[in-house]
N, C-alpha and C positions, 0 to 999 in steps of 0.2 A: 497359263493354266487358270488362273481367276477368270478368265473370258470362257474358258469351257464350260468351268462350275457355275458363273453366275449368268449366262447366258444373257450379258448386260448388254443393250443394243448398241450401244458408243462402243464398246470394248470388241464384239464380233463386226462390225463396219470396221474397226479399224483393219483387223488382220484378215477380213475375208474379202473388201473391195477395197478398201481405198490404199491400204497398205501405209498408214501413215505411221509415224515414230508418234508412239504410243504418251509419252512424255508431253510431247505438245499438242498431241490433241488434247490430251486432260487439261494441259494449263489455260488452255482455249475454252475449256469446258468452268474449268472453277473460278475464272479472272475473268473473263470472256473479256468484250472489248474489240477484240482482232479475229479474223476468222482464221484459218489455218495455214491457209497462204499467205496471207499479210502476214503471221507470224513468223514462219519461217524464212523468208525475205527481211524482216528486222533482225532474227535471229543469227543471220549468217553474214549481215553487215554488221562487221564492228563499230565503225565511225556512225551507226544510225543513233541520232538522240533517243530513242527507246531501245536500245541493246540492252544495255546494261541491266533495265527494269524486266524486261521479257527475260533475261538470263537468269534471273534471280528467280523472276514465278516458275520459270519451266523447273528451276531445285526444286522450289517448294512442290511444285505439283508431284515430282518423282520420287521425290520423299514421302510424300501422301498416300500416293502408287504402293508403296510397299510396306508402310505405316500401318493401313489398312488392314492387309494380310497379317501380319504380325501379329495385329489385336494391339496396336500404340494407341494412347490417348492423345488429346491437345498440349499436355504439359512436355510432355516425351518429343512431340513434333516439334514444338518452343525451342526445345533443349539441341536435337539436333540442325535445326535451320538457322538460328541463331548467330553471328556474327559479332565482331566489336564495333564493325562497322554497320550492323540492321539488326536490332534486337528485337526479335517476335514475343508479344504475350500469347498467353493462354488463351486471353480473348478472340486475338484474333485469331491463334491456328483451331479453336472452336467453330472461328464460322468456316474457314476454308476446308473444316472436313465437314459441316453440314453443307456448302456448297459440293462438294463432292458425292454425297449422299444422293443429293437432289438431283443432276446432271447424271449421275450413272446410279441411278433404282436397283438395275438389278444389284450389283453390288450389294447393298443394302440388304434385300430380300432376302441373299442365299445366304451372308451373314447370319442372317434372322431365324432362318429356317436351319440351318446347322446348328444352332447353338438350342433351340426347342428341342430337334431331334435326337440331340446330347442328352440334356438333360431330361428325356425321357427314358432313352438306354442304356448310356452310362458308355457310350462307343461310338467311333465316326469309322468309316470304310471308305479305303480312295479308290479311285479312278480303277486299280490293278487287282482290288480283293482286298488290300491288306488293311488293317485292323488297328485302332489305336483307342483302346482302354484305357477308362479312368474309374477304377474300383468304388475309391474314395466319396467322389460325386454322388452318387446318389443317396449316401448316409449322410453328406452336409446339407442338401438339399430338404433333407427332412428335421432336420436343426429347429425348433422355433425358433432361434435368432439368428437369424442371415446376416448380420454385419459383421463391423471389425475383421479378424483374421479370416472368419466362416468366409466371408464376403468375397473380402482378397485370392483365399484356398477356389474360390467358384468361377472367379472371373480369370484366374490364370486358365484354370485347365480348360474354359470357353476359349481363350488366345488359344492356349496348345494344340486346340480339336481344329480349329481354320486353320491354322498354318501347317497342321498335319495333311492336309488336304493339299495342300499348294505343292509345299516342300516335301513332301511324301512321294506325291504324284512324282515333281521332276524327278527325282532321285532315281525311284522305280523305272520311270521312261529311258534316261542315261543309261542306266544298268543293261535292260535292255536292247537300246541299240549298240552298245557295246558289246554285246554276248552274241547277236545278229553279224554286225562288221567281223568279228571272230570265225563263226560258223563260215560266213560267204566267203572268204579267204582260205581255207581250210585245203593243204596240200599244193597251194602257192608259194612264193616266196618272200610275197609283199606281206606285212603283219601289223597290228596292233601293240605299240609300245606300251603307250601311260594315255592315264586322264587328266588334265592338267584344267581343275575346277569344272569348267561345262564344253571342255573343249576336249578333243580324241585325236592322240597322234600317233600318226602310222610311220611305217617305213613303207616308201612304195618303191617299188621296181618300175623302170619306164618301158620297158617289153610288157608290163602288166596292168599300164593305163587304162586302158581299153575296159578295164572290171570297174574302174572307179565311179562311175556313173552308175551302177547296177547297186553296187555298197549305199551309194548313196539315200537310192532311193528305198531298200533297205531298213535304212534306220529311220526313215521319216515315213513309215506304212505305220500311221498308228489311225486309232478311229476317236478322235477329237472334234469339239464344234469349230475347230482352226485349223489351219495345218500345221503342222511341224514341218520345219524349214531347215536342212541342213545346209551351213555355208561352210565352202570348200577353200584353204587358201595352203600355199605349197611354199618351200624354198630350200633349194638346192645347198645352202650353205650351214644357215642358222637360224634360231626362232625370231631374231629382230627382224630377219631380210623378207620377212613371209609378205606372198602378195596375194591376191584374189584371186581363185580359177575363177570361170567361167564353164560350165559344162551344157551340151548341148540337151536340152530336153527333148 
C-alpha cells in the first residue's frame, strides 16, 4: 500500500517487474554494499561469513519498512532492533532512516505532502472514500506556542493521518474481497468461514473447485499502482498441514 501512495520508484519496481521481497531490496537500498542477488545468495547460506551481518540488516531494514508508516522516530527504532547482543543508538537508527529517505524519495514526498494537506484541512481520505478527522488540529495549529505538549498533540495525529492511509486502505480492501469471495459463492455449497489476521478461510467442496480460480481473481480486481496478489494454499486435514495451490491463470 505505501508503493501505491507514494508512487516511490524502488517500491513500484519491486512489485511490478522484478517481484523481489521487498525487505531486501531495502536493506540493499540503505546498507548497500551487495546488489540483490549477492544478497540473497548470502542470505540463504547460513555457513556464509556474512549471514549473520546481512540477517541482522535485512531486520533492521524491515523494521524501518514499517517504522516509517507508523510515523516511528530513531529512538523507537533503537528500542525495537536492539539486542543484548547489538545495541543500536539513536545515532545510528538516525542515519539509516535518512539513508532510507534518500534511496526511496518518494517515500519521503508523499509523507511530506500528507501531512501539509493535513494540516491544511484538518482530514486525510484513503484509497476507498473514507475519511479520518482530526477536529482538534487545526485549533493547535493556531496555538502561538507549538511546543511541549501542543507539539506532541500535532505530531501524533500527523503519525495517525499516514498510517490511516496505509492501515485504513488494507483493512477497507480485506473487507472487501471478503464480501466479493461471499457474493461469488452465493447458492453453492463451498463458503467463507473466518478471517484469520490477513488471511480468508473457506470451506471448499472439491465438485466446486473449478469456481476457485474465478474467487480468486475476484478479490484481487482492485485499481492499484501494484497488484494485489491473492496466494491460495489448501489442506484436507488441518491449518498446520496447509500447502500451496498452484492455479492455472
Amino acid at each position: 500500500m505505501t508503493a501505491h501512495y507514494s508512487r516511490d520508484k524502488v517500491l513500484l519496481d519491486v512489485y511490478n517487474r522484478t517481484h523481489q521481497d521487498v525487505h531486501t531490496r531495502t536493506m540493499c537500498e540503505v546498507f548497500g554494499g551487495h546488489s540483490y542477488d549477492e544478497a540473497v545468495v548470502i542470505l540463504e547460506d547460513y555457513g556464509h561469513k556474512l549471514h549473520e551481518e546481512l540477517d541482522q540488516q535485512r531486520k533492521v531494514a524491515k523494521m524501518t519498512n514499517f517504522l516509517i508508516i507508523y510515523g516511528g522516530n530513531a529512538k523507537t527504532l533503537a528500542a525495537r532492533i536492539s539486542t543484548p547482543e547489538k545495541v543500536y543508538t539513536e545515532a545510528e537508527c538516525k542515519q539509516f532512516m535518512r539513508n532510507y529517505f534518500d534511496r526511496l524519495k518518494g517515500v519521503r514526498r508523499w509523507i511530506t505532502r500528507t501531512k501539509m494537506g493535513l494540516r491544511e484541512t484538518g482530514w486525510v481520505q484513503n484509497h476507498f472514500g473514507r475519511y479520518r478527522r482530526f477536529p482538534d488540529l487545526l485549533k493547535l495549529l493556531k496555538r502561538s506556542y507549538q511546543g511541549g505538549d501542543t507539539k506532541w498533540k500535532i505530531e501524533r495525529a500527523e503519525r495517525q493521518a499516514v498510517n490511516f492511509l496505509i492501515q485504513g486502505s488494507c483493512a477497507d480492501l480485506f473487507k472487501i474481497a471478503m464480501v466479493r469471495a461471499h457474493a461469488a459463492l452465493r447458492g453453492m455449497r463451498s463458503e467463507v468461514i473466518m478471517p484469520i489476521h490477513d488471511e480468508l478461510v473457506f470451506y471448499w467442496h472439491l465438485d466446486e473447485i473449478d469456481h476457485l480460480g474465478s474467487v480468486k481473481t475476484k478479490m484481487e480486481d482492485f485499481n492499484f499502482a501494484i497488484p494485489m496478489t491473492v496466494d491460495v494454499s489448501y489442506s484436507t486435514t488441518n491449518w498446520a498441514g496447509k500447502k500451496e495451490l498452484k492455479l492455472a491463470s
